[in-house]
N, C-alpha and C positions, 0 to 999 in steps of 0.2 A: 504493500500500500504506500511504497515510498512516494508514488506520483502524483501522490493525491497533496502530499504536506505544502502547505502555502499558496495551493493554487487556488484562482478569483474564477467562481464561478457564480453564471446565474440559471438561476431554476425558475421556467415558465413553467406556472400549475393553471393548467386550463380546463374546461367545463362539462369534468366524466364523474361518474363516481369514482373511479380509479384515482381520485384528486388526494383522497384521504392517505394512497400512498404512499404520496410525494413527502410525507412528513418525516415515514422514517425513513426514505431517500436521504432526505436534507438532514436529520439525524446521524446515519452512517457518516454521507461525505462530511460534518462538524466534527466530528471524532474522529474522524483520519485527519484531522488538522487543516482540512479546506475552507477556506472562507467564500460563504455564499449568501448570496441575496436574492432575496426572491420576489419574482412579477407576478401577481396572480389577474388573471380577468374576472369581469362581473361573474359569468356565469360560476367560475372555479368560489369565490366568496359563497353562493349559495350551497356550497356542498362542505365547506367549510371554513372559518373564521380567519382572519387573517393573524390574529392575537396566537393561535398554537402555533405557526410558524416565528411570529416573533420572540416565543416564547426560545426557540432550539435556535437562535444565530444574531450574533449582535451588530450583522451586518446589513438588517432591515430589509421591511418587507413593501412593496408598490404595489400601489391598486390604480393610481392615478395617473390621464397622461396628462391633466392641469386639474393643479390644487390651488384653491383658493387662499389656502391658508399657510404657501409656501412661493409666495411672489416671484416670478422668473425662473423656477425650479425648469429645468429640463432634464428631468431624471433620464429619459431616453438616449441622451447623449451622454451625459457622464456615463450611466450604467455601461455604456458600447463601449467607450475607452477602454475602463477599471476590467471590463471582463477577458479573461483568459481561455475558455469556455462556455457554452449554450448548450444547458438539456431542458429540451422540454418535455414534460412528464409529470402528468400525460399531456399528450396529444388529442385532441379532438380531430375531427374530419373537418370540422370546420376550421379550426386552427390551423391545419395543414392546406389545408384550401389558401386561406389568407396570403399565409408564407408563401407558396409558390406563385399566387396572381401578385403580391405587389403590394397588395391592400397594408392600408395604415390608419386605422379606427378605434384604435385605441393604444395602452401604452407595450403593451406586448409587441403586439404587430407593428407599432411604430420602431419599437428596439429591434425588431428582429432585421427591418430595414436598415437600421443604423451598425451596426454591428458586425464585424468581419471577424470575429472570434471562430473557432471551430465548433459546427452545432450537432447536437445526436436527439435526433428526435426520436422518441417512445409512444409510436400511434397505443392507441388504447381505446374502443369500440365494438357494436354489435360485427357479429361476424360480415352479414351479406353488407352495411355500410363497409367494410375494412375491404372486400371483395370486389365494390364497385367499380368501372373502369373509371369516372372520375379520381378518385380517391386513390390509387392505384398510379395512373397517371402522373399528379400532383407528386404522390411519393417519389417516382421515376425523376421527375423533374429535378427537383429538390437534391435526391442524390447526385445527378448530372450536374448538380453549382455546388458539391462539394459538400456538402451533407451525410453523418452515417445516420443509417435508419437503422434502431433496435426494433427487430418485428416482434409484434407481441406473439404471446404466448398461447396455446390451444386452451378449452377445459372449459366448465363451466359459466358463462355469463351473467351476469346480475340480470339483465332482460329475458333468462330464463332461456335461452339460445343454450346451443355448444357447438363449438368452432373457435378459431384463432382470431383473438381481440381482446384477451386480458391482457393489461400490462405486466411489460416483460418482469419475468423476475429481478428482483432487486441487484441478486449476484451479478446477473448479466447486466445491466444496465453500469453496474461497478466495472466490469471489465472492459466493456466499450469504451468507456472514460478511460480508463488504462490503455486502451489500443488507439486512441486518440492521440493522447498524448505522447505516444513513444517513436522513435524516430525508427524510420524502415530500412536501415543498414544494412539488415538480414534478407535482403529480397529475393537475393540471386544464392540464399543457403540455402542444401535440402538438408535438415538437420537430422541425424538419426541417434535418439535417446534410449537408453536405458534404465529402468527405476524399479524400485521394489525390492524383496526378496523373492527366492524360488523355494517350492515345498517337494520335501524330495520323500513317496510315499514307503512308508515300512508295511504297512497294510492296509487296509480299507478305511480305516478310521484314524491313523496317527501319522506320521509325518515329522523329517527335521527340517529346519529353519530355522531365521532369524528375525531380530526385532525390526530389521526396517521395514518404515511404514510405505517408501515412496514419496513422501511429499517435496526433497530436493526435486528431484526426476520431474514430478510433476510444475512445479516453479520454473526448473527450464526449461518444459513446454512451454507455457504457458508465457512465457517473457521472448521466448523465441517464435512462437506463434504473433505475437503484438509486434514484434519488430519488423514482421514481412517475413520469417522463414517458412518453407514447408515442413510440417514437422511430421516423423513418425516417430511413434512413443510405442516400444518395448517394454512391457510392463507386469511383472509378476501381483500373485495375489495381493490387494487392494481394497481395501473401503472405499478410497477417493474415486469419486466421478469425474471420467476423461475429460480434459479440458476442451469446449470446443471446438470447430475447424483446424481440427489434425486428424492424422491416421494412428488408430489405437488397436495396437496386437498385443490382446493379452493370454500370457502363456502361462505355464506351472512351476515346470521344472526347469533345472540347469540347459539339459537336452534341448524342451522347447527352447528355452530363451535363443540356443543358440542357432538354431536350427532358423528362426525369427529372423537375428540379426544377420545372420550370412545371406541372407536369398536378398536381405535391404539395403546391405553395406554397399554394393557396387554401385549404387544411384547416389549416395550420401557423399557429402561434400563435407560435412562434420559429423563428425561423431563423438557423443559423450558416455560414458560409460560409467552409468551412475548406481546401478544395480547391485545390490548386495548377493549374491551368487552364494547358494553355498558349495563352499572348499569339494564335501564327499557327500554321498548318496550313499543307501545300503546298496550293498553287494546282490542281497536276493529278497524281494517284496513278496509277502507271501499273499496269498490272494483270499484267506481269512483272518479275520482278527487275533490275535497271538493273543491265548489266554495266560493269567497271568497265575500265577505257582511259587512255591517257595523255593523254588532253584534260581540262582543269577542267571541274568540274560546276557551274553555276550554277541554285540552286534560287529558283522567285520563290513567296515567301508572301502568303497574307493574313489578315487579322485572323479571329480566332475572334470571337463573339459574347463581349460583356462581361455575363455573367449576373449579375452583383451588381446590376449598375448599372440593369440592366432589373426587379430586385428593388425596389430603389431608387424607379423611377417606379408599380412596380404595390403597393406597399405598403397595404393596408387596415385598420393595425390592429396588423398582427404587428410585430414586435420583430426590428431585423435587424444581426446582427453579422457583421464583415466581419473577417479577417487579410489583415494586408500581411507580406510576408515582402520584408527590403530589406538590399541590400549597402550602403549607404550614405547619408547624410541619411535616418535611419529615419523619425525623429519627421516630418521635413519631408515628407514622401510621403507619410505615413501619415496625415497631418492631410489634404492635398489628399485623399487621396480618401475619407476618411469625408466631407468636404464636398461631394465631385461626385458620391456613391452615393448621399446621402441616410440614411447607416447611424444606428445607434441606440447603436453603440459599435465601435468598432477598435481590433484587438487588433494589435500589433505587434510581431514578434519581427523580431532578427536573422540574418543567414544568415554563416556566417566564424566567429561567435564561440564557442568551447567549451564544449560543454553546452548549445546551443541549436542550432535548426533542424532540418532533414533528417535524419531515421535516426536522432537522437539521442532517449534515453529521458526527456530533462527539458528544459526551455526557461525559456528568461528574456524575458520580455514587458516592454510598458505599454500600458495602459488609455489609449484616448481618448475623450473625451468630447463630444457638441455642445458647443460653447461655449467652448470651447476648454481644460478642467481635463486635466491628463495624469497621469497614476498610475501610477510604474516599480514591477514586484514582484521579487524576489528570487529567483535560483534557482532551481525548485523544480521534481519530477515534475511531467509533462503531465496525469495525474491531479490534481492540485493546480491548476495552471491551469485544468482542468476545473471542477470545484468554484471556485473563484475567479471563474472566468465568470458561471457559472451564478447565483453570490451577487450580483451584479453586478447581474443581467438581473432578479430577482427584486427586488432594493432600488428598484430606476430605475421595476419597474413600478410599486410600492406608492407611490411618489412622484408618478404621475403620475396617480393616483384622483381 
């Protein structure tokens, strides 16, 4: 949520019942440290008060395109300067109509004319209005002058309808703002990811494996999707839901994974290898549950295949980063094997230390480098490291023209 900190945004709540959930919209982005202010029109005040939005931003809220009791005010103009940003949300069909003809009848529609900020409009309506070819049209328009449209969402209607015309979910609506914001460096990457652990089965019901969750792997989809790359995500078992607009192969085992990544590697221009793999697999899976008795069980394993390392020797070109995740002698281990994979950079987290590793929402890395330069970063969300990588893998290439 680093893109959200400091940016001026403004939120047109315009005249759906969908108005009601522009407040925890405007909620969210206050708490990721956005400053935003808000237009509402007539219609959007009858669904709800202006005062609850004053209440969440102390950046003020318009109703008026002239106030009586604010002499020479031109809020339409200041507002288009100060903004860095335009969501509207919701969207009316009439609101959309406006925007794309021109029209200036009040202060929204007067802003939106004034206003060259980046705008993400969030229609929100009965299905067959969202369906119409006016309305449909106008959207087409709108996107053609540089517009993203978040389409709303399928499901239930308040007009007792079902079809697509609830507003988007909030998540999405957050990421769009994210995708907005972020510069398209990555246009010309097909990025190929890996995340998660693998579950390697003993019997029908048990399994080894490890604590990763996936959510690095997931953040550099997802930072790498916003930047213009293509991305395929490699991805063992998972609670997270795939981020959208990428390709998601989700696999089990060590096997699949690799089996995944070699058929994807030869299109891939990067690849990161974020996956927690595990080391062995049993030797022999039995194909009923192994009861349990008071005799010791001794299991014999063997090695999974080492997919980095075979990345390592088939490399043609692409660009290939490696994590080591290490309880101790980090840097020392994590140097040997960016040297026996052949990697292009290793990333290096700890496992033990607070705020970093497994399950945890932020991580604390170093950069290593051929040749041996090492570069510790601070703190920071797994988004951040994301972005961090990525800047990383982008400088090393420009360097190597």
């Amino acid at each position: 949520m680093h893109l959200f900190k400091g940016l001026k945004i403004v939120l047109g709540v315009t005249g759906g019942i969908a108005a009601y959930k522009a407040v925890e919209l405007l909620r969210r982005l206050t708490d990721a440290e956005s400053r935003v202010a808000v237009i509402m029109t007539g219609n959007a005040r009858r669904f709800i008060a202006p005062l609850t939005f004053q209440a969440l931003t102390p950046e003020g809220v318009y109703t008026e395109l002239f106030d009586a009791y604010r002499p020479g005010a031109m809020d339409h103009i200041q507002l288009a300067q100060w903004a860095d940003l335009v969501v509207l949300a919701p969207a009316t069909a009439n609101s959309i109509g406006k925007a794309a003809g021109g029209m200036a009848d009040d202060l929204l529609s007067t802003f939106l004319l004034a206003c060259s900020a980046p705008k993400l409009i969030c229609p929100a309506m009965n299905v067959r209005m969202y369906e119409n070819p006016a309305v449909q049209a106008n959207l087409a328009l709108l996107k053609k002058r540089g517009a993203m449209i978040q389409e709303p969402a399928p499901g239930f209607l308040a007009c007792g309808d079902t079809g697509k015309g609830r507003l988007a979910d909030l998540e999405d609506i957050l990421e769009a703002i994210q995708e907005l914001r972020s510069p398209k460096d990555l246009k010309d990457e097909r990025v190929l990811i890996t995340t998660g652990c693998t579950q390697e089965p003993l019997d029908p019901v048990r399994f080894l494996s490890n604590y990763s969750t996936g959510k690095m792997g997931f953040a550099l989809a997802r930072v790498a999707r916003r930047r213009g790359a293509r991305v395929t995500l490699v991805s063992g078992p998972t609670y997270l839901p795939p981020p959208k607009g990428i390709t998601h192969l989700p696999v089990g085992t060590a096997r699949e994974m690799e089996a995944a990544v070699l058929e994807a590697f030869p299109r891939a221009t990067t690849v990161i290898k974020a996956a927690a793999v595990s080391d062995y697999r049993p030797e022999e899976q039995s194909d009923r549950k192994i009861k349990k008795t008071s005799q010791r069980l001794t299991l014999s394993l063997v090695p999974n295949p080492d997919i980095l390392k075979q990345l390592g020797r088939l490399k043609q070109g692409q660009f290939l980063v490696g994590f080591a995740a290490e309880t101790d002698h980090l840097l020392k281990n994590a140097e040997k094997k960016l040297k026996e994979k052949n990697l292009d950079l290793m990333v290096a987290n700890p496992i033990g230390v607070p705020g970093a590793g497994f399950g945890s929402e932020t991580n604390r890395v170093h950069f290593l480098y051929p040749g041996g330069r090492k570069e510790p970063l601070p703190l920071m969300s797994k988004e951040g490291v994301a972005s961090e990588i990525f800047d990383r893998v982008l400088q090393m290439k420009r360097e190597r023209r």
